[in-house]
Structures are given as structure tokens and as C-alpha cells.
LUMBA-242651 format. One record per residue (C-alpha): residue in one letter; x, y, z. Coordinates in steps of 0.5 Angstrom, whole numbers, padded with zeros to 4 digits, always signed. Example, Ala and Ser with C-alpha at 12.3 -4.5 7.8 and 13.67 -1.06 7.14 Angstrom:
<nodes>
A+0025-0009+0016S+0027-0002+0014
</nodes>
This chain:
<nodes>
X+0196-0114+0041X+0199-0116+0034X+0199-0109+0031X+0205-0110+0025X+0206-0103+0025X+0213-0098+0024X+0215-0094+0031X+0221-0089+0031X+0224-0088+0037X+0229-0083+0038X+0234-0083+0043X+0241-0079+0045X+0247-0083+0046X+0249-0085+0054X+0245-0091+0057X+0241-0087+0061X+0236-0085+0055X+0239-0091+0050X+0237-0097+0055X+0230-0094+0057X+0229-0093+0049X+0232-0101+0048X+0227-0104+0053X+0220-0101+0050X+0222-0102+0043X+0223-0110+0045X+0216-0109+0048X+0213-0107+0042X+0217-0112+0037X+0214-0117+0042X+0207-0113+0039X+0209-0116+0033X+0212-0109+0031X+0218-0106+0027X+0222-0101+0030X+0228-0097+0028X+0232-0092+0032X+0234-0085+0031X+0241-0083+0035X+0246-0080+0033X+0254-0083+0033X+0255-0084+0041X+0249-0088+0040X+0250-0092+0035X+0256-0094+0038X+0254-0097+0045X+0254-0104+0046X+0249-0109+0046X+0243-0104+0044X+0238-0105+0038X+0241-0111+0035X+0238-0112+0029X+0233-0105+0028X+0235-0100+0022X+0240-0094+0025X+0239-0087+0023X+0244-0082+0025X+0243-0075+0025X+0246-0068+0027X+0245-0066+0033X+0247-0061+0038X+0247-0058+0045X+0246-0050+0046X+0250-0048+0050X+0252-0043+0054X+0258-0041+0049X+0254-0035+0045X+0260-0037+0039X+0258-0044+0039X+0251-0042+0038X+0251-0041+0031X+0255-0049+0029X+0251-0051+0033X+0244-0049+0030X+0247-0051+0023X+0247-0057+0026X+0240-0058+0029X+0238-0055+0022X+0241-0060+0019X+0239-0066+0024X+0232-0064+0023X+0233-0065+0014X+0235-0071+0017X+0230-0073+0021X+0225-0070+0015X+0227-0075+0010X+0227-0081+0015X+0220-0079+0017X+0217-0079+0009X+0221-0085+0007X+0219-0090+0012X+0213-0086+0016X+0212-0088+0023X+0205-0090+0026X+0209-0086+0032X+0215-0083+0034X+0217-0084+0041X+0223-0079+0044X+0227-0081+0050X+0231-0075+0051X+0238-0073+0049X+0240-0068+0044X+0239-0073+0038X+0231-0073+0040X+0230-0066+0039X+0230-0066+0031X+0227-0072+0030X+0221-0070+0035X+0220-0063+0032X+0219-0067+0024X+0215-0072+0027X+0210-0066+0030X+0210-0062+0023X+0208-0067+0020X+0203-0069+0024X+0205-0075+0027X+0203-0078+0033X+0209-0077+0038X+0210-0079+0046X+0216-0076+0050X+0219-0080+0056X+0223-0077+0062X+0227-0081+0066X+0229-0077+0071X+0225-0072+0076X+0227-0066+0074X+0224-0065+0067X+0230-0065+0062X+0233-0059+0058X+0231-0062+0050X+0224-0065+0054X+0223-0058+0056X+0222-0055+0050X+0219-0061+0046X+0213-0062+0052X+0208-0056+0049X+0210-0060+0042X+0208-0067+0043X+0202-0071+0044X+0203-0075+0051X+0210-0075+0056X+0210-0080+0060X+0213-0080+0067X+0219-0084+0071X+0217-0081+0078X+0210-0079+0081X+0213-0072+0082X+0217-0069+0076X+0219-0062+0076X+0220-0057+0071X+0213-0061+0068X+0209-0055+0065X+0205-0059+0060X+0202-0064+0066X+0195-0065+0062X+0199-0069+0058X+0203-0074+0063X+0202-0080+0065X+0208-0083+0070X+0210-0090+0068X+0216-0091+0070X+0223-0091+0067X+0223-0098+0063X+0228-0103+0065X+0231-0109+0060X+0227-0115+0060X+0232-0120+0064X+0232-0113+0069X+0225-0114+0070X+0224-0121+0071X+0229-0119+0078X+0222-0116+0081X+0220-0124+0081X+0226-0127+0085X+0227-0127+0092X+0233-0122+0096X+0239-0126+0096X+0240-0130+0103X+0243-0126+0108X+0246-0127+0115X+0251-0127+0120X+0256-0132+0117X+0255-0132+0110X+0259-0127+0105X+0257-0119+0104X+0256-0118+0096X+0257-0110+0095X+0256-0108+0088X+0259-0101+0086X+0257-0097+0079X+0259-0090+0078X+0254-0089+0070X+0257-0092+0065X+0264-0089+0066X+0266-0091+0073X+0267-0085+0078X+0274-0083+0081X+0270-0081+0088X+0268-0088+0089X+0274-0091+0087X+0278-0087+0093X+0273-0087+0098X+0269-0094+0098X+0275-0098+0099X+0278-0094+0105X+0271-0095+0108X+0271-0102+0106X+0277-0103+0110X+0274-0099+0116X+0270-0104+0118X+0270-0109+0124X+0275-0115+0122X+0269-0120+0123X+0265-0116+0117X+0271-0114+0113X+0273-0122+0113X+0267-0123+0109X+0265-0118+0104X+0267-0119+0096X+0266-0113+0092X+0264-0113+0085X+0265-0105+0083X+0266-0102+0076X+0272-0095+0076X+0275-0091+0070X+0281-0094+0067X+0286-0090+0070X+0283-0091+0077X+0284-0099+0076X+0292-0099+0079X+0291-0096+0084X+0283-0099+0087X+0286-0105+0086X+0292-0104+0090X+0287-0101+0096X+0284-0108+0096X+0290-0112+0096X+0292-0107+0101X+0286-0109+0106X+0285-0116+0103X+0277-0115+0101X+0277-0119+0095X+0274-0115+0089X+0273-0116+0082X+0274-0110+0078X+0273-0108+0071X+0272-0102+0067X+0265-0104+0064X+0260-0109+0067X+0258-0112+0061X+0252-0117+0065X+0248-0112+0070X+0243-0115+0072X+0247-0121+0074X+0251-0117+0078X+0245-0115+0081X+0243-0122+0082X+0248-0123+0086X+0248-0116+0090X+0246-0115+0097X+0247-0108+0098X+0249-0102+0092X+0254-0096+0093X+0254-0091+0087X+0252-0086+0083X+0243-0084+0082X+0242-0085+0075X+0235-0085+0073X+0237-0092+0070X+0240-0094+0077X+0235-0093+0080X+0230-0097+0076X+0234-0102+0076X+0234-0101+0083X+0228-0100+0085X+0225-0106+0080X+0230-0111+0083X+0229-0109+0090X+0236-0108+0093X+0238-0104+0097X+0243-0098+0096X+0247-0092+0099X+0247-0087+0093X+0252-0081+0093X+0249-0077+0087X+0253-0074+0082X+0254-0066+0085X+0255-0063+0077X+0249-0066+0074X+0244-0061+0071X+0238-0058+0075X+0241-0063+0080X+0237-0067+0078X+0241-0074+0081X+0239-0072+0088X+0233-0071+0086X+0232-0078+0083X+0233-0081+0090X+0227-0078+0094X+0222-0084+0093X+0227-0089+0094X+0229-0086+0101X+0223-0084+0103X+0220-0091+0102X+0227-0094+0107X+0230-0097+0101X+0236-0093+0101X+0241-0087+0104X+0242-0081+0100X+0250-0078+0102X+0252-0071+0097X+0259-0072+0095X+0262-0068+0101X+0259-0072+0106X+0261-0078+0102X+0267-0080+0106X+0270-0087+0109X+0268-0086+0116X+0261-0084+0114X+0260-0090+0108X+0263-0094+0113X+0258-0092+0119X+0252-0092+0114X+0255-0100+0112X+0255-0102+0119X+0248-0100+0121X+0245-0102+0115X+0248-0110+0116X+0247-0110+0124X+0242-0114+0123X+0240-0118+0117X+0234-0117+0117X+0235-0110+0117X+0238-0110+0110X+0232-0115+0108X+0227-0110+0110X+0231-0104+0106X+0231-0110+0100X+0223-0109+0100X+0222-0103+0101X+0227-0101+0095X+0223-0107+0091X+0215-0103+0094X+0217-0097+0089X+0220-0101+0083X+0215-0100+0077X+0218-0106+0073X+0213-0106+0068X+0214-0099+0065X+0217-0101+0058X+0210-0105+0059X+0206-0098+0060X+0210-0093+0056X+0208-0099+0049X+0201-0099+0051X+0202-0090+0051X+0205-0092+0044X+0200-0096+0042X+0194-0091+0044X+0197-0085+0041X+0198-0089+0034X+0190-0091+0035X+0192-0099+0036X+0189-0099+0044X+0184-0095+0047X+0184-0093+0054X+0179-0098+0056X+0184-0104+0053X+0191-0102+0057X+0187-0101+0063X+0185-0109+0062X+0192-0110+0060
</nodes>
């Protein structure tokens, strides 16, 4: 439906909540809407996302659990939501879309005081902290998983999925690169946007435990934190596995393309990814995240066969080795994970989070999204 109309959408600055935000916003300029963006500087600044929408950055703030950083970091909320206010009366969206992060928070509570429709979008299976206080707020919550914990406001929800980028997406409709006994094992290795110092000390060593025939055909494609690169690099030389190492993959999803098998974090957006494009994958989940909220993002993905979950104290050579070897034994194996990590991929759900978007703002009824 070609609309014409003016969304806000707010998001806070790492790619979890950016890349997800970047997807719908695309699907509702292809609407024919306008879109712009609130975030705050670190989301201003990550590449290749919003090309060419209006930016407004605000003020925003975490409170933590410093009881002398609380009074700095209400007066920068405060500030962010007079901020926000503005943004709001000077160019009045038909909806504000929240897609987590500390910008989202001002943003949303404007939207809500003012009495524009708004719409929250979780990413992971545990509800986040800023989601959290904006759900009893807001209009509608749309969900990522089935089961999303810490979710009050059910009534609200609707699970979409976590939106994916468009050439992302368009991987659900590709068929899993050929696999057998002779050709090479292409493993793809991502740590978030960052890298992960474990997977750099521990993926090479239990690459190069392999059988010799095994190892003889592996290339590796893996993303490390700048001052791990020497030493991985070195590690590879070392056991003479062919790697392509960088420190930012800018083209994940060719990288995806071309992988037969994942090794990293759990990341809702990895697992989009994953799950979208139908690769198989062995998730070590980050330890520290909040209300755990990484391992709880691989329940579906494993349950369904299409991945194994290892916590970060079982993640070591032998065992990644190990976990390697059984999932390659037999090509069709590692196929059949392939479809089954793809039999839970929602590669629409920028799709269905636009058709919320739209309800809320009056421009599509329920009848019509479910035609769509």
C-alpha cells in the first residue's frame, strides 16, 4: 500500500537494534513512506544503515546500578525526551516504531504523551530492560520468538520475527551450498560486531584438531578483535588452515552465502540471520549478557536440529572439534541441520512488523495484513 506517510523509528546504537530498525524502515520506504531515525552518536555512526533518512540525535542514558551516576543520567534522559518533543511536534510521525536501546526510551514516552501511535520490537527472547518499562506505554509489541520472557503486556504482542536486511532475506530462497566428501568446508566465524577474544583462542585449536583429511579442506572466514588478529592469524599459519581474517565483515550476508557451517556468539540478529538463510551453526552464547538472554535465543534453533548450543565454559578445542566432526561425518547431516535451522527462519518479518506499523497508524486493517 502506497501510504505517503511519516514514520519515526528509534533505535539505540549497536547493530542488534540498528540492523533490525534499517530492515522495516526500507520496507516501509518501499510503501512509498518517508522514514527518519532517532538514535543517539554511536548509532549515528555505524556504517551503512539509514543512508539518505533524516538523523536526530538525542541524549540518553542507562540507569545503572551506580546510585552516584543516577542523578547525570536523569538529566540526560530528561534532556533526550525535550529532545525527542521537539522532534515529534516539528515533523509529527503517523507512528513511532522502538527497536530497543537507551535512545528508544525518550523517544517512546514523547510519542505516547502525545498521543501518537507506537509499536515496540524485541529482538531477543527475554524482554529488554528499556522494553520492559516502555510495554505497559505503548500501542502494540511485536515479538522475535514464540516465547519471550519477562513480556507482561501479552495482549499486546504479536511475534513477527526479528527483521533481517533485504539481500539476508532473499538467502531463504537459495538452495544450501553444495556439500560432500571431497569439496572444501567453508566455516564462517562471528563474535557481534566486535569479534570475541574466546573464539579466536579457541576455534583455531579446535580446527587444527581435526583428522588430517578434514583439515585439509577447510577455509575459514572469521571476524576477531584487532589485537587478537597476530596471534589468530599465526595459529593459522601454524596449522596451515587458510583463513581470511578481518576485523569488521562489511558483506555478511555473502559471507553467509558461501558458508556451510557457523561457529559464534547468539546475537538475536545472528540468529535471524541464521535462521533466515538456513545455516547451520555451533552457538557459544556470550556468559555476561543480560538476564542471559543469548542462551536463551538458541532454544528454538536447537530444539528444531539446527544448531548446538555450547556455554563458554564447555566451549573448548576438543569439544568444538568433537561437535565439528559429527555434524560433517556425513554431508547430508550438516544439510539436514541446514533445513532445519531454515524450518525456523522468519525471513518476512520486516514485512509483518511494516503491516503492524501501518495498522497502528490506520493505513491497513487486520483483514488486509492477513491477505498480505
Amino acid at each position: 500500500m502506497k501510504t505517503g506517510a511519516h514514520y519515526l523509528v528509534a533505535a539505540g546504537g549497536t547493530g542488534g537494534h540498528m540492523v533490525p530498525a534499517h530492515a522495516v524502515a526500507r520496507e516501509l520506504e518501499r510503501r512509498g513512506a518517508r522514514v527518519s531515525l532517532i538514535t543517539d552518536a554511536r548509532g549515528a555512526r555505524l556504517p551503512g544503515l539509514f543512508g539518505g533518512n533524516d538523523r536526530h540525535i538525542i541524549d540518553a542514558a542507562s540507569i545503572g546500578r551506580n546510585p552516584l551516576k543516577w542523578p547525570g543520567a536523569m538529566w540526560k534522559i530528561a534532556k533526550g525526551r525535550r529532545q525527542a518533543a521537539g522532534i515529534l511536534r516539528d515533523d509529527p510521525p503517523a507512528a513511532v516504531i522502538g527497536f530497543g536501546g537507551y535512545p528508544v526510551l525518550p523517544a517512546m514516552i514523547e510519542a505516547a504523551k502525545a498521543g501518537i501511535p507506537t509499536l515496540i520490537h524485541e529482538q531477543n527472547a527475554v524482554l529488554g530492560r528499556v522494553n520492559r518499562v516502555l510495554q505497559g506505554r505503548v500501542d502494540a509489541i511485536a515479538t522475535s520468538f514464540v516465547q519471550t520472557s519477562r513480556l507482561s503486556a501479552a495482549d499486546k504482542a504479536d511475534f513477527t520475527g526479528n527483521p533481517v536486511r533485504g539481500d539476508v532475506a532473499a538467502l531463504a530462497r537459495s538452495d544450501f551450498p553444495l556439500f560432500d566428501d571431497v569439496m572444501p568446508l567453508r566455516v564462517l566465524v562471528l563474535g557481534g560486531s566486535l569479534g570475541a577474544t574466546v573464539l579466536s583462542e579457541v576455534v583455531p585449536r579446535g580446527l587444527a584438531a581435526l583428522p588430517e583429511p578434514l583439515r585439509q579442506r577447510l577455509q575459514v572466514m572469521q571476524q576477531a578483535r584487532e589485537e587478537d588478529i597476530a596471534d589468530l592469524a599465526a595459529a593459522y599459519r601454524d596449522s596451515g588452515i587458510p583463513a581470511d581474517l578481518s576485523t569488521y565483515m562489511e558483506d555478511v550476508p555473502a559471507a553467509l552465502a558461501r558458508a556451510h557451517l557457523f561457529i559464534g556468539r547468539a546475537g538475536a540478529s545472528t540468529i535471524a540471520e541464521l535462521t533466515a538463510a538456513g545455516r547451520p551453526a555451533i552457538l557459544v552464547p556470550l556468559p555476561i549478557a543480560t538476564d542471559d538472554h543469548q542462551a536463551a535465543n538458541t532454544a528454538e534453533m536447537v530444539a528444531a536440529g539446527g544448531a548446538v548450543m555450547l556455554r563458554q565454559d564447555k566451549f573448548t578445542p576438543e569439544a568444538l572439534a568433537a561437535q565439528i566432526a559429527a555434524m560433517v561425518a556425513k554431508p547430508e547431516t550438516l544439510a539436514n541441520a541446514a533445513a532445519r535451522a531454515k524450518s525456523v527462519g522468519r525471513p518476512d518479518a520486516a514485512i509483518r512488523v511494516a503491516d503492524m506499523a501501518e495498522r497502528l497508524a490506520g493505513f491497513i486493517s487486520r483483514a488486509q495484513e492477513s491477505e498480505t
